[in-house]
N, C-alpha and C positions, 0 to 999 in steps of 0.2 A: 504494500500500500504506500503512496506516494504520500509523503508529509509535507506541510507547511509551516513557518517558523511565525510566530505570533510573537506582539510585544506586550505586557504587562508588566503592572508599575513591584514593586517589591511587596508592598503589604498584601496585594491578590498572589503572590507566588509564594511568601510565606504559608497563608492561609492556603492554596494549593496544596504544599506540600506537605501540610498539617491535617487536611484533610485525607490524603492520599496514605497517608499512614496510618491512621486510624482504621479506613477501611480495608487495608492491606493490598492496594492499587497503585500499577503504576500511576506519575502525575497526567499522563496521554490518558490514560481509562477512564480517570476518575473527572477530567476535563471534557473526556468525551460524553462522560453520565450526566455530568451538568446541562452540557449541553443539549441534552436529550430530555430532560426534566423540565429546562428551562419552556421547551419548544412546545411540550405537554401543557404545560405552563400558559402560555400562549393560547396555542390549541380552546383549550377552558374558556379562558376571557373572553376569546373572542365569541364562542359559542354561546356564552352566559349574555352576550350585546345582542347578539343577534336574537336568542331569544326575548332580550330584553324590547327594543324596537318590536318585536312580532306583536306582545302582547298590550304594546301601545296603541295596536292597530285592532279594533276590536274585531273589523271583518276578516283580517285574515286571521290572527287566533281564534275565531269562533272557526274558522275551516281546518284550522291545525288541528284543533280537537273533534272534527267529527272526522277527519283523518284518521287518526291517534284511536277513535272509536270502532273505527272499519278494523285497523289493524287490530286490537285489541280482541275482534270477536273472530280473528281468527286464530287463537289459541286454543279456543275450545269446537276447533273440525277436529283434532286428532293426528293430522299430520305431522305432528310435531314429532310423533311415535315410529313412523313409517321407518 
């Protein structure tokens, strides 16, 4: 895998490397986990906005939910078993 060299200031690479020991990671792993939590991170917010705007809109949350309702009543065909 091709790497890149990044720059951070010394208290982020301290804290790096403090973290990295504790989890017992290299500082690449444990950089690459943040990363990935961060992103998850992200992910979330912006999903929680977007639901947030939907339910500001009553017509389209009243469609969400009889969506939401369709889906729901097909848990009980059975298919789930198949």
């Amino acid at each position: 895998m091709a790497t890149q060299t990044v720059r951070i200031n010394e208290r982020d690479h301290a804290a790096l490397a403090e973290l990295s020991k504790m989890m017992g990671k290299s500082m690449t792993a444990t950089l690459s986990d943040a990363i990935s939590a961060l992103k998850r991170q992200q992910l979330l917010k912006q999903t929680n906005e977007a639901y947030a705007a939907l339910k500001d809109d009553p017509e389209a949350w009243r469609e969400e939910q009889q969506e939401r309702a369709l889906w729901v009543a097909t848990l009980g065909d059975g298919l789930e078993n198949s």
